[in-house]
C-alpha positions as CSV (number, residue, x, y, z in Angstrom):
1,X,-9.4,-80.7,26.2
2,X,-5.6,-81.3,26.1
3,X,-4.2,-83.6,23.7
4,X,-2.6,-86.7,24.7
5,X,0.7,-86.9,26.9
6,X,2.7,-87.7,24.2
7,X,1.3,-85.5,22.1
8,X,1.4,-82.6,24.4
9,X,4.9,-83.1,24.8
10,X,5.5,-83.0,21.5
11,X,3.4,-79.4,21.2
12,X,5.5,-78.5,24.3
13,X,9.1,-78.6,22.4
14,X,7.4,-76.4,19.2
15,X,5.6,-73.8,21.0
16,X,6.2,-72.8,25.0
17,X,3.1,-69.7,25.5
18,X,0.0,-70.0,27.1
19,X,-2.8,-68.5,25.1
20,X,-6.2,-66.8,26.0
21,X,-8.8,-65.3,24.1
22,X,-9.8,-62.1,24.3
23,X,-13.0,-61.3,25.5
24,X,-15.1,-58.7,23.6
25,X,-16.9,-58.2,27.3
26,X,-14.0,-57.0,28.9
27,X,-13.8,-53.4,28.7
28,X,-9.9,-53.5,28.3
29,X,-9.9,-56.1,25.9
30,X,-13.0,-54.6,23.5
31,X,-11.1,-51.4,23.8
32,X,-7.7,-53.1,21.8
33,X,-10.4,-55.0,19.6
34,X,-12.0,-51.6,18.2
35,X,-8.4,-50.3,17.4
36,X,-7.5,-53.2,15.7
37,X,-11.1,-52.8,13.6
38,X,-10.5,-49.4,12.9
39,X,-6.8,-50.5,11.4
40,X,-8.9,-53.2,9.8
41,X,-11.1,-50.6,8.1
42,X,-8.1,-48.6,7.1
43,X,-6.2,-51.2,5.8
44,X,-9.4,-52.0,3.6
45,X,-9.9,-48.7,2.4
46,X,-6.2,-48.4,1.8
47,X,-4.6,-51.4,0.3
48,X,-8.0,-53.1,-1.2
49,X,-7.2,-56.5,0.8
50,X,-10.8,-57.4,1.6
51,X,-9.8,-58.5,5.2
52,X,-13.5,-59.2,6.8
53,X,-11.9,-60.5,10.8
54,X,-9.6,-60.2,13.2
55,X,-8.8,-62.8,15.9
56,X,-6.2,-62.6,18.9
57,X,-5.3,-63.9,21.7
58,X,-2.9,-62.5,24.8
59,X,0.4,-65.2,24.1
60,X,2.4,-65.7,27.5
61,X,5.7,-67.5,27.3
62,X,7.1,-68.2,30.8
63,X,11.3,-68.2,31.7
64,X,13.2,-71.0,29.2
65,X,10.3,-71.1,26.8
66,X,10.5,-69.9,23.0
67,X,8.4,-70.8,20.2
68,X,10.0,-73.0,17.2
69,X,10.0,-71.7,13.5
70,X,6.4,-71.9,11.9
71,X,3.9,-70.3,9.4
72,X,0.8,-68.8,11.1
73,X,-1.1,-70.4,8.1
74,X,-3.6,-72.9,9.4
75,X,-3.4,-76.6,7.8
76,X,-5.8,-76.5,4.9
77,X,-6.5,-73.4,5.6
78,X,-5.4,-69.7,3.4
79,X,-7.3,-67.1,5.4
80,X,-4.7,-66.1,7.5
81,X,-3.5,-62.7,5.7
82,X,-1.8,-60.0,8.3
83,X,0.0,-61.4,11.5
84,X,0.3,-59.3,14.0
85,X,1.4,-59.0,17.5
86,X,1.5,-56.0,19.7
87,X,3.9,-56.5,22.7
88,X,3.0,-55.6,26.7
89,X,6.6,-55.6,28.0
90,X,7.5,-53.2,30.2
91,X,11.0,-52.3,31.0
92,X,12.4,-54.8,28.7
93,X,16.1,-55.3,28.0
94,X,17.8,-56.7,25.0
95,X,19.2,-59.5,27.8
96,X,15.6,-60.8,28.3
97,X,15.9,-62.8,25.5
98,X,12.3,-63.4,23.6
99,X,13.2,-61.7,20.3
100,X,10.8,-62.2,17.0
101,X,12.8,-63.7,14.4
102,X,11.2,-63.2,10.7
103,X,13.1,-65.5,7.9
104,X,12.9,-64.5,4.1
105,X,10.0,-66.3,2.3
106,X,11.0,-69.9,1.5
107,X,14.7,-69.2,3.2
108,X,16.6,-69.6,6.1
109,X,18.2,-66.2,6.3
110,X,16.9,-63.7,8.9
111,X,15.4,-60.6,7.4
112,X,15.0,-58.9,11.2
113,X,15.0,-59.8,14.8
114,X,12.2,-58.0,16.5
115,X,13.2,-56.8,20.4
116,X,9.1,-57.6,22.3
117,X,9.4,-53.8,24.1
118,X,6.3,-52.2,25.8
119,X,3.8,-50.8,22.8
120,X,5.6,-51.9,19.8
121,X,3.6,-53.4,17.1
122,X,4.6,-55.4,14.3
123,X,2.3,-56.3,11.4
124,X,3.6,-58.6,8.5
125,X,1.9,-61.1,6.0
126,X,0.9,-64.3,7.3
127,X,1.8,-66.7,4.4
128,X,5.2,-65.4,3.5
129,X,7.4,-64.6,6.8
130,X,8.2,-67.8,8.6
131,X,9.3,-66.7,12.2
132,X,10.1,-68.2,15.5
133,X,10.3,-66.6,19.0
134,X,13.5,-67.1,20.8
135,X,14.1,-68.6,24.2
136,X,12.8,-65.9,26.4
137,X,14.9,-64.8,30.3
138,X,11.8,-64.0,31.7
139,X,7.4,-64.0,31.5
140,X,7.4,-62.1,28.0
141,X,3.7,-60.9,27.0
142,X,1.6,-59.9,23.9
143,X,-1.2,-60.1,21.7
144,X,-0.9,-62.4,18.5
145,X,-3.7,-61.9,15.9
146,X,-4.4,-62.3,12.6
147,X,-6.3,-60.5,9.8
148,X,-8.8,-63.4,7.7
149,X,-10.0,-62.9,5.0
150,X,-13.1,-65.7,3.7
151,X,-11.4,-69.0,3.3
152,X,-9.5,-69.6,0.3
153,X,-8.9,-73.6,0.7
């Protein structure tokens, strides 16, 4: 159910995409979700971070629409640990707008600008890159997720 008008409107002028699951039935969609396990495991193995879930969903920002700067921590909530979003843009120019912008923790400056092209991934932690997506020229596509670990509240 949709918030109220006002407070849709509100949601509206922070984030522009329309969101959708993925669906572990869906054989293109359980395909992505055993390579991002598999990355899970090795990031596990690897770097010790005891990340137990994924979760995703496909993120689709219409012409004019852009996402405002935000943390992908959840209000009361530290379980968040890798952002990620892998981008499904084909043929995409630097004029389509719809870059990733990632600030320095607890700054404004901007540590990189992140061009959405077909099949590039970017992976960073959740807590301590505020970013924002810029106003896209066009229907930009990709899949946001995030790596959990168990609640830390």
């Amino acid at each position: 159910m949709w918030p109220k008008s006002a407070e849709r409107q509100q949601l509206d002028a922070i984030r522009g995409d329309l969101i959708c699951w993925l669906d572990d039935g869906d054989g293109i969609d359980h395909a992505y979700l055993v390579w991002m396990e598999k990355l899970r495991s090795g990031l596990n193995e690897a770097l010790y971070l005891g990340l137990f879930d994924y979760e995703c969903h496909y993120a689709i920002y219409g012409a004019g629409a852009g996402y405002a700067r935000h943390s992908d921590v959840l209000q009361g909530h530290r379980n968040r640990v890798l952002s990620t979003v892998f981008y499904l843009n084909e043929d995409w120019q630097l004029s389509d707008g719809g870059e990733l912008v990632l600030f320095e923790p607890g700054g404004d400056a901007i540590i990189d600008m992140v061009n959405p092209t077909f099949g590039k991934m970017i992976i960073f932690l959740s807590e301590s890159f505020p970013h924002a997506v810029l106003t896209t020229c066009k229907q930009r596509r990709s899949i946001a997720g995030w790596f959990r670990v168990r609640d830390i509240a």
